[in-house]
C-alpha positions as CSV (number, residue, x, y, z in Angstrom):
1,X,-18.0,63.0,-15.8
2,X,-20.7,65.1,-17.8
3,X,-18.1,68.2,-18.0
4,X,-15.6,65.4,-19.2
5,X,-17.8,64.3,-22.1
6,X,-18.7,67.7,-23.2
7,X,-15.3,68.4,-23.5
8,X,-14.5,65.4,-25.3
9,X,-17.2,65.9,-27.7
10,X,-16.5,69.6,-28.5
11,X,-13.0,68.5,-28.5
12,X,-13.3,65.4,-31.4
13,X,-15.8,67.5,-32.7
14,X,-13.5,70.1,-33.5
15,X,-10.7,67.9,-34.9
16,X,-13.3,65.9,-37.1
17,X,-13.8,69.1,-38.9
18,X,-10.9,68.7,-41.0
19,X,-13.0,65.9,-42.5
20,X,-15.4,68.1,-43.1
21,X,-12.5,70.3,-45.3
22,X,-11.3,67.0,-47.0
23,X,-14.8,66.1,-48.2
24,X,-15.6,69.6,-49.4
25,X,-12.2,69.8,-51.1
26,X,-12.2,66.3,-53.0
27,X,-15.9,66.9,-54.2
28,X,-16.2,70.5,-55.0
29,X,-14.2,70.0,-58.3
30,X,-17.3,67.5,-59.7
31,X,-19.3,71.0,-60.7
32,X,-16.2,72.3,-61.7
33,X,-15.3,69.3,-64.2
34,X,-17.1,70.7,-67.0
35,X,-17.3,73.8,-67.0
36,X,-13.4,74.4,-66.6
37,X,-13.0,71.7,-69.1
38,X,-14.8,74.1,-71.7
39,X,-13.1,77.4,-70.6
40,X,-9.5,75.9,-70.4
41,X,-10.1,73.2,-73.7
42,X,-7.5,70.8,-72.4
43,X,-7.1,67.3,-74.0
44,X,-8.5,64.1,-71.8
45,X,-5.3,63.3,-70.4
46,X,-4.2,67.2,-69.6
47,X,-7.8,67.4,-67.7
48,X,-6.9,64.3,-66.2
49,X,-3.9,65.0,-64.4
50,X,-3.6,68.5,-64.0
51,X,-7.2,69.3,-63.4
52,X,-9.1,66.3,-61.6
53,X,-6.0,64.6,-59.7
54,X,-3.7,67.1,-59.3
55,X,-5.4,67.7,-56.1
56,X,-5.1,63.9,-55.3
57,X,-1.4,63.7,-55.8
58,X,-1.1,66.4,-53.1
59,X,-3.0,63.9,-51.0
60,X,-1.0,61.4,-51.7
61,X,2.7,63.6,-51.2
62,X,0.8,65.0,-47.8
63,X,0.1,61.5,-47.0
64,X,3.3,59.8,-46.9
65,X,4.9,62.6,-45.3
66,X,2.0,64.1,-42.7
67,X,3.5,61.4,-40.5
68,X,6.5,63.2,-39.9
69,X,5.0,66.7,-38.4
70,X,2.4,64.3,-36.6
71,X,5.1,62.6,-34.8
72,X,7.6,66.2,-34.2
73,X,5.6,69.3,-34.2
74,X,2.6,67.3,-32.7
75,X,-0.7,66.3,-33.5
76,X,-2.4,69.7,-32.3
77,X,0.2,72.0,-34.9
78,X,-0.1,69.6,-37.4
79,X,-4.1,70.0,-37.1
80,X,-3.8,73.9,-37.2
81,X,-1.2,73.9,-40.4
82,X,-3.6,71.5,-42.4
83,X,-6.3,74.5,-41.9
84,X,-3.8,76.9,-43.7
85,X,-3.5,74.7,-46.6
86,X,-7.0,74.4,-47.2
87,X,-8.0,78.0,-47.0
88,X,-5.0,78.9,-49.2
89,X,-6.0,76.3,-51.9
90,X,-9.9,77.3,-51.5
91,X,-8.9,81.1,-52.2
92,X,-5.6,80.2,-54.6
93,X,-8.0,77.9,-56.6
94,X,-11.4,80.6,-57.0
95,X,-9.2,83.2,-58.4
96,X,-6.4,81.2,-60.4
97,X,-6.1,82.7,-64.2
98,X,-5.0,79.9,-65.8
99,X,-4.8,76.1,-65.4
100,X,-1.3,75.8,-64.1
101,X,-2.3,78.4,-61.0
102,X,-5.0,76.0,-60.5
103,X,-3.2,73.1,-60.3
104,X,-0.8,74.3,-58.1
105,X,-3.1,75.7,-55.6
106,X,-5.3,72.6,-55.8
107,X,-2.2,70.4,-54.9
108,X,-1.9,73.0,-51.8
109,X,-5.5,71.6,-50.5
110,X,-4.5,68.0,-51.5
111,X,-1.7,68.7,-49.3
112,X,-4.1,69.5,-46.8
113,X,-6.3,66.7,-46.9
114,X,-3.1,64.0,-47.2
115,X,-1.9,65.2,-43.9
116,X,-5.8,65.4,-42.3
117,X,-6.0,61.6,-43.2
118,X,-2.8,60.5,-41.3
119,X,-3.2,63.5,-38.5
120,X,-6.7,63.5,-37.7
121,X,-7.4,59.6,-37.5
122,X,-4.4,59.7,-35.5
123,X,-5.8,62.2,-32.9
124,X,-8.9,60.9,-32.5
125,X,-7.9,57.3,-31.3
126,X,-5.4,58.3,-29.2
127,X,-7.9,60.6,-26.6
128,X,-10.8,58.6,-27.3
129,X,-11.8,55.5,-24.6
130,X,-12.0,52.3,-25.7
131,X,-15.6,52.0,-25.6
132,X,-16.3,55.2,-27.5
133,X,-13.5,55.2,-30.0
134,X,-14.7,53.5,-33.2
135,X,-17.6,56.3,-33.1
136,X,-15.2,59.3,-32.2
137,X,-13.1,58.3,-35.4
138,X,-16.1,57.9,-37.5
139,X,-17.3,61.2,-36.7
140,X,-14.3,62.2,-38.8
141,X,-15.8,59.4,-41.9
142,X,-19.0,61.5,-40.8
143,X,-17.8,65.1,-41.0
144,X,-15.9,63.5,-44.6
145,X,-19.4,62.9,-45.7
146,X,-21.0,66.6,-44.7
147,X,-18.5,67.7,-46.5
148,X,-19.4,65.8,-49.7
149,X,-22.6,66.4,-49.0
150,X,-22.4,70.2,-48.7
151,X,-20.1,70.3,-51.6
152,X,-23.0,69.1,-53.9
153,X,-25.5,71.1,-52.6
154,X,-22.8,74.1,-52.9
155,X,-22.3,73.3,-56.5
156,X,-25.8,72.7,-57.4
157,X,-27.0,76.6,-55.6
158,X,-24.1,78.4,-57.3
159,X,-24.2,76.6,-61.0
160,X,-25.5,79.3,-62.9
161,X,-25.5,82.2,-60.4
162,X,-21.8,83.7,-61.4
163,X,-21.9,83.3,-65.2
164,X,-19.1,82.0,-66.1
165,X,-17.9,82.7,-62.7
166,X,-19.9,80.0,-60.5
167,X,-17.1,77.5,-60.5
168,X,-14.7,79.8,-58.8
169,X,-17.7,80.3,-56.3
170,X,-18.0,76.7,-56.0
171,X,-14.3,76.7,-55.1
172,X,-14.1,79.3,-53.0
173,X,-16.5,79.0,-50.7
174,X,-14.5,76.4,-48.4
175,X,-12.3,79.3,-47.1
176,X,-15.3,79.5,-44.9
177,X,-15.3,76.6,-43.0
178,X,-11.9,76.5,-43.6
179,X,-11.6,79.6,-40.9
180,X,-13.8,78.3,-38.9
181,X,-11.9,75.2,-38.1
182,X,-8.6,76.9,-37.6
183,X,-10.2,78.6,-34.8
184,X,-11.4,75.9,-33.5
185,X,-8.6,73.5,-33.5
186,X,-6.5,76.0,-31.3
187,X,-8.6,75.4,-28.2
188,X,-7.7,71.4,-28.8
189,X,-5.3,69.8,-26.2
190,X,-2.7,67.4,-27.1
191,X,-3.0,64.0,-27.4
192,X,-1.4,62.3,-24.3
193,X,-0.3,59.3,-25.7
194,X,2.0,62.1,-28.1
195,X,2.7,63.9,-25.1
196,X,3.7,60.5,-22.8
197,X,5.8,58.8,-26.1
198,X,7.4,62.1,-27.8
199,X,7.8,64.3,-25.1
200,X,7.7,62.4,-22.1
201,X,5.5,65.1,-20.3
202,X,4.0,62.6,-17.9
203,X,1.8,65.6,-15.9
204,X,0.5,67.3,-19.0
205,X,-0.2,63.5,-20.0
206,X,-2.3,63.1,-16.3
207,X,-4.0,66.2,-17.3
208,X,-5.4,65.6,-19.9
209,X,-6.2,62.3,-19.8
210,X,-8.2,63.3,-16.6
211,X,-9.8,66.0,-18.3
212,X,-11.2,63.5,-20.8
213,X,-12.7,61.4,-18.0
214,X,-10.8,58.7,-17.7
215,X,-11.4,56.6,-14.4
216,X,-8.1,55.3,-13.7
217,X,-5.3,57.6,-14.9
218,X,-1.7,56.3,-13.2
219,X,-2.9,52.5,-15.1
220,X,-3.2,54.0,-18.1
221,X,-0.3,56.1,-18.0
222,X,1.3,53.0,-17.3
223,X,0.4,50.8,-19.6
224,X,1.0,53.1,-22.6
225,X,4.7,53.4,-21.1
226,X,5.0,49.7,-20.8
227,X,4.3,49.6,-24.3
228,X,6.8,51.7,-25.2
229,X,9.7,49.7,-23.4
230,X,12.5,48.8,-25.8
231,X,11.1,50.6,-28.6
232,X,11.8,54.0,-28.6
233,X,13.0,53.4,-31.7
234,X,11.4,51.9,-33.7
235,X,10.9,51.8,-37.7
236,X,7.6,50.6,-39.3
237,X,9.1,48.8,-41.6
238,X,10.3,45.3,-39.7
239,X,9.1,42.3,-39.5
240,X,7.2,42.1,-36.6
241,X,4.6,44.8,-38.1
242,X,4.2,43.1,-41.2
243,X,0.7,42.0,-40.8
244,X,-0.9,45.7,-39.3
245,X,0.9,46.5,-42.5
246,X,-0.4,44.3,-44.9
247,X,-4.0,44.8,-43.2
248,X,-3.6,48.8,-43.9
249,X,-2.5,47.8,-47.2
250,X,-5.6,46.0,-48.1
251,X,-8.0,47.5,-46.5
252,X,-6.8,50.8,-48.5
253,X,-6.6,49.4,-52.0
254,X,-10.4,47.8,-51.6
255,X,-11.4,51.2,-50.4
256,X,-10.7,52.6,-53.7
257,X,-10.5,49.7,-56.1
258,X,-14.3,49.7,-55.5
259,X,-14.4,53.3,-57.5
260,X,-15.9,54.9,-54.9
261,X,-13.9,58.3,-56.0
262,X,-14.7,57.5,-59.7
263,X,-18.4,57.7,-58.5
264,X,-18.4,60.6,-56.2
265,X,-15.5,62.4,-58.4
266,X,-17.6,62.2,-62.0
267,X,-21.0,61.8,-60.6
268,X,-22.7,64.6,-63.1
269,X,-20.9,62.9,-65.7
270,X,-22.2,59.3,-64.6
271,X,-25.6,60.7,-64.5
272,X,-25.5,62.6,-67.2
273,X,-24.2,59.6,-69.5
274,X,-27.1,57.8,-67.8
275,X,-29.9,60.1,-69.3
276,X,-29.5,62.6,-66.3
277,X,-28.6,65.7,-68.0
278,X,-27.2,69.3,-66.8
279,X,-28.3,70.4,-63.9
280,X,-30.6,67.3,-62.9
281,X,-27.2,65.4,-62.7
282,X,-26.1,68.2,-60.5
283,X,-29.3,67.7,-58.3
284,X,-29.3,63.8,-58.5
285,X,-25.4,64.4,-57.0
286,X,-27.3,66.2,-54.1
287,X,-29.4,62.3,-53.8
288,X,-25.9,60.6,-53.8
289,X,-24.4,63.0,-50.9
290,X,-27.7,62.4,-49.3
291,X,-27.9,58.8,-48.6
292,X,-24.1,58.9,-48.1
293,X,-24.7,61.5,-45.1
294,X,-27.5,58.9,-43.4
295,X,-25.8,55.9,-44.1
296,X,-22.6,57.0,-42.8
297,X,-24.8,58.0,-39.4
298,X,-26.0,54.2,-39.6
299,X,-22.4,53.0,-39.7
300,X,-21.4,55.4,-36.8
301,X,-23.8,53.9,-34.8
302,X,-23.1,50.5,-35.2
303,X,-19.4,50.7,-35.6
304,X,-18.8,49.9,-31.8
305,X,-21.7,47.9,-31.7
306,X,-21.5,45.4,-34.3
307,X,-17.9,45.4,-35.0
308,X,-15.8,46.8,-37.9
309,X,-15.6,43.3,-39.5
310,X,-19.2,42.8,-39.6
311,X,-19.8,46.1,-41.3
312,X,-17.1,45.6,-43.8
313,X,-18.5,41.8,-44.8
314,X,-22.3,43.8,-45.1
315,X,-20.5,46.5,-47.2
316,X,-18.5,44.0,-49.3
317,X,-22.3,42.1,-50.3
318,X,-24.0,45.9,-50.8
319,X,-20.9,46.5,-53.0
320,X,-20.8,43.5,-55.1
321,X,-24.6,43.7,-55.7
322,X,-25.0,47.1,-56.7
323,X,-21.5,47.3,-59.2
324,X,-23.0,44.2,-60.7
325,X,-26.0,46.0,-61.2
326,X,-25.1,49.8,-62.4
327,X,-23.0,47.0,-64.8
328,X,-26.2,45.2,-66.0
329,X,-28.2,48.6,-66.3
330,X,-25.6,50.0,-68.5
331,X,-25.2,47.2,-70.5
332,X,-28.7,47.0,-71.7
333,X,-29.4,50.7,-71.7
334,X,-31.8,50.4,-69.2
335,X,-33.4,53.6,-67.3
336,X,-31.6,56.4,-65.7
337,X,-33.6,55.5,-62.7
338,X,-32.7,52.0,-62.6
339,X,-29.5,53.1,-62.7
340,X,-29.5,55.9,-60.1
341,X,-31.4,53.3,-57.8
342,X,-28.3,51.0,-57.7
343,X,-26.2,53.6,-57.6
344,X,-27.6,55.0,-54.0
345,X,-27.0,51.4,-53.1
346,X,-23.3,51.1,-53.8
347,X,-23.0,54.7,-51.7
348,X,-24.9,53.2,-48.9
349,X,-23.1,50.0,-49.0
350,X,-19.9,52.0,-48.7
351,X,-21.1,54.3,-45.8
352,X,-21.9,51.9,-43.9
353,X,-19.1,49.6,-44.8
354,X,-16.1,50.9,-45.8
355,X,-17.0,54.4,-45.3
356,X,-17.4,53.8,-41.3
357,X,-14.2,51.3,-40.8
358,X,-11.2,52.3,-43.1
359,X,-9.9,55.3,-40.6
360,X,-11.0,53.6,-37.2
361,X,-9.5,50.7,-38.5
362,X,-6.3,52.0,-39.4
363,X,-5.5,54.3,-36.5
364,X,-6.3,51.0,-34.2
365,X,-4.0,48.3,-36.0
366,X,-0.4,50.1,-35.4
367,X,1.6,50.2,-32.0
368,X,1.7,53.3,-30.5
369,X,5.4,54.2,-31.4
370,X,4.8,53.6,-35.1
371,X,1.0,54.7,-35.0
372,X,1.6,58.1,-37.0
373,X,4.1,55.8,-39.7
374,X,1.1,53.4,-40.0
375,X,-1.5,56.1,-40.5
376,X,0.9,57.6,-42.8
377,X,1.4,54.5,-45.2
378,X,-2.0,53.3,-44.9
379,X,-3.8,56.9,-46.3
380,X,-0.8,56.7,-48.5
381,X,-1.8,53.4,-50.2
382,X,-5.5,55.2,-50.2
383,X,-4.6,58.0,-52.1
384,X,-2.0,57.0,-54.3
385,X,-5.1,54.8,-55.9
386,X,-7.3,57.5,-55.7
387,X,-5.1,59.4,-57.7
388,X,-4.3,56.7,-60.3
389,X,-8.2,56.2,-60.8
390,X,-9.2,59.8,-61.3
391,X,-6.2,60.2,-63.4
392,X,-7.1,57.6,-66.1
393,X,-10.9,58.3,-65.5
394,X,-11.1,61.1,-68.7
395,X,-9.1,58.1,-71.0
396,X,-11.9,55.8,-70.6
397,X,-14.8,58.2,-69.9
398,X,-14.1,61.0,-72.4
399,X,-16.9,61.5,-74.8
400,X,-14.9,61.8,-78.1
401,X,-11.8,59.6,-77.2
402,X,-12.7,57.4,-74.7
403,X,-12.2,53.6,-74.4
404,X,-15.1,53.4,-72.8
405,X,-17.0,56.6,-74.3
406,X,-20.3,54.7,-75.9
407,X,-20.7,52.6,-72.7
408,X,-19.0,52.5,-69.6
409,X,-20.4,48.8,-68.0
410,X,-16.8,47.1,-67.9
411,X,-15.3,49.6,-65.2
412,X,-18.5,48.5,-63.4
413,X,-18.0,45.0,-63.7
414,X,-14.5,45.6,-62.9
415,X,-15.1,47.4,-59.4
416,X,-17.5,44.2,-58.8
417,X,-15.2,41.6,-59.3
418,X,-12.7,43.0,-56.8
419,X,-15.6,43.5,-54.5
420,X,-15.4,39.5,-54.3
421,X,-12.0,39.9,-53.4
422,X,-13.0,41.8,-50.5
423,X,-15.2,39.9,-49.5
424,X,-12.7,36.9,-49.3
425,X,-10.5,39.4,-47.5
426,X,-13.2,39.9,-44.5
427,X,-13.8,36.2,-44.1
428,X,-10.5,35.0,-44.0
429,X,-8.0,37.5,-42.7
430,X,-9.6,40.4,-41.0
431,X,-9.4,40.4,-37.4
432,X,-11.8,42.5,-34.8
433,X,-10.6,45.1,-32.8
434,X,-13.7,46.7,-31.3
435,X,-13.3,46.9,-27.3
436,X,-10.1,46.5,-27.0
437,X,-7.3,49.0,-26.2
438,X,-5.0,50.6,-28.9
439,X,-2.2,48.8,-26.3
440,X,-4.3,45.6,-26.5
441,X,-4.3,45.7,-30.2
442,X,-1.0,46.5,-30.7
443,X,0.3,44.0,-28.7
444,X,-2.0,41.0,-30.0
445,X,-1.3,42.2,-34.2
């Protein structure tokens, strides 16, 4: 049993590294903002798209269609392919000569991290236990976090060190780990519920599902082929998975609509609007990844323990509190500190919240046969409001044509008051799913 856990752990481990790539990749570009801004001198809405979200819409094109190689090539090839992207967009990306290149090769990572977000959640649920899987699916949130984490650090060590070369530093440095993973991810076995419900490979099933330890191997082999009786082929889209789709749906759009990516994304700018100028917004960035980093560990821990609707409703009253605040603070130009304070709040009410649940809970809600369709619309939904946000970001924040330019409090207040509506959300519609079996779940949404 210790030789099974090892395995599992090196094996999740491995797989949750992609998260690792997918924070690195989102972040990296907030040191890059600015100075490519300057070198490039694009207008607000050219910046916007090209620049800051091109890399989203990638996420958001991998996204909807990561299901598909998930579900035929497999969930280990799909893994080892979203490695390629990333190292082509980190190397693409350092070296591009003009802002076109760039985008293009930033859409290549986005790529990348659209297909991690159906692929990897995906994986992680299906050869985890019951009892261990909301923490084996947050160690992807976790990895997500490192990632952001390093990528701050990252930019704050090389700003200034390349001349006008330390963006393309910043950039290209996630080839690295990139590398790393794809070596990695080849020593991953396949999922058996893909190998049982795709290739009906009942032994290679057995063996792995013995290899990760679990006790009684012809029940469960059983019971995920029992729940695949009369739907072999199945479409997402019916009736009958309305509500797993509606929960994916919502618990998506909250994930963003509470600017989470507007934070992380323009954090120097934030800070530096704040009173926190050049590199001390760089190093108060570092603060942000921080607390995001130990928080997320917080919410990893209790994820199994106290529930993912328990840590969501917790979240939902960190988030509503600290927008409300950062609102407040900006409103009556109060300090930078102030400020800074309540926005390490709204990062660790997100860690812990919505930071912890959003990928276990997807990957639970959906049956088996459309589990990879579900993952698929759900970081779909994610992304295509991440990419709307960063996109109009620049029209409001933009310092000489900016809605918003003198004082940003009403996208504050507005992230607050649908915080409320999450909150509703939790208390009234939100089911539990910790302890139960994906089967279980399946059957009872």
């Amino acid at each position: 049993m210790k030789n099974s856990n090892s395995k599992l752990s090196l094996w999740t481990s491995s797989v949750a590294l992609a998260g690792f790539l997918f924070g690195f990749d989102t972040v990296v570009i907030s040191g890059a903002n600015l100075p490519i801004r300057e070198l490039w001198d694009t207008t607000p809405l050219f910046h916007g798209f090209f620049i800051m979200s091109m890399a989203l819409w990638g996420t958001v094109l991998g996204a909807l269609t990561g299901g598909f190689p998930t579900d035929r090539l497999g969930r280990k090839k799909t893994l080892f392919i979203i490695g390629v992207l990333y190292t082509v967009s980190a190397l693409g990306s350092a070296l591009a000569p003009d802002p076109y290149s760039f985008s293009v090769f930033r859409f290549i990572g986005g790529l990348g991290v659209g297909a991690s977000s159906v692929t990897v959640p995906t994986y992680l649920s299906e050869i985890s236990p019951r009892s261990k899987r909301g923490e084996l699916v947050a160690r992807y949130q976790f990895m997500i976090v490192l990632g952001i984490f390093c990528a701050f650090i990252s930019n704050y060590l090389l700003e200034g060190v390349g001349g006008d070369w330390d963006w393309r530093f910043m950039l290209g440095v996630e080839a690295i780990p990139a590398l790393v993973y794809i070596i990695l991810v080849v020593r991953v076995p396949n999922s058996p519920r893909w190998l049982l419900i795709h290739k009906n490979d009942v032994a290679a099933a057995r063996e792995v599902l013995e290899l990760i330890g679990v006790k009684q191997v012809s029940l469960s082999i059983k019971s995920i082929q029992a729940s695949m009786q009369g739907q072999e082929k199945s479409k997402l889209f019916r009736r009958i998975y309305s509500f797993p789709i509606f929960l994916a749906f919502m618990i998506a759009f909250f994930n963003q609509i509470s600017g989470i990516n507007f934070i992380l994304y323009y954090a120097p700018e934030i800070l530096e609007r704040s009173g926190l100028g050049g590199k001390a917004s760089l190093l108060n960035s570092i603060y942000i990844g921080g607390v995001n980093l130990i928080f997320t560990l917080l919410g990893m821990y209790l994820v199994d323990k106290s529930g993912r609707r328990q840590l969501l409703f917790i979240g939902s009253l960190g988030y509503i509190i600290s927008l409300s605040m950062v609102a407040v603070g900006f409103y009556y130009g109060l300090s930078s500190y102030f400020l800074l304070v309540f926005i390490l709040l709204f990062i660790a009410a997100h860690a812990v919240g919505q930071g912890a649940v959003i990928w276990v809970f997807i990957s639970e809600i959906f049956p088996n046969q459309v589990r990879a369709a579900g993952q698929s619309f759900g970081a779909a939904v994610h992304w295509i409001f991440a990419a709307f946000i960063t996109l109009i970001t620049p029209v409001f924040l933009d310092e000489q044509a900016g809605i918003f330019r003198e004082n940003p409090w009403p996208i504050f207040a507005f992230f607050a008051g649908f915080m409320v509506l999450q909150l509703l959300f939790v208390l009234f519609l939100m089911p539990e799913t910790k302890g139960k079996s994906l089967e279980e779940i399946g059957q009872g949404l």
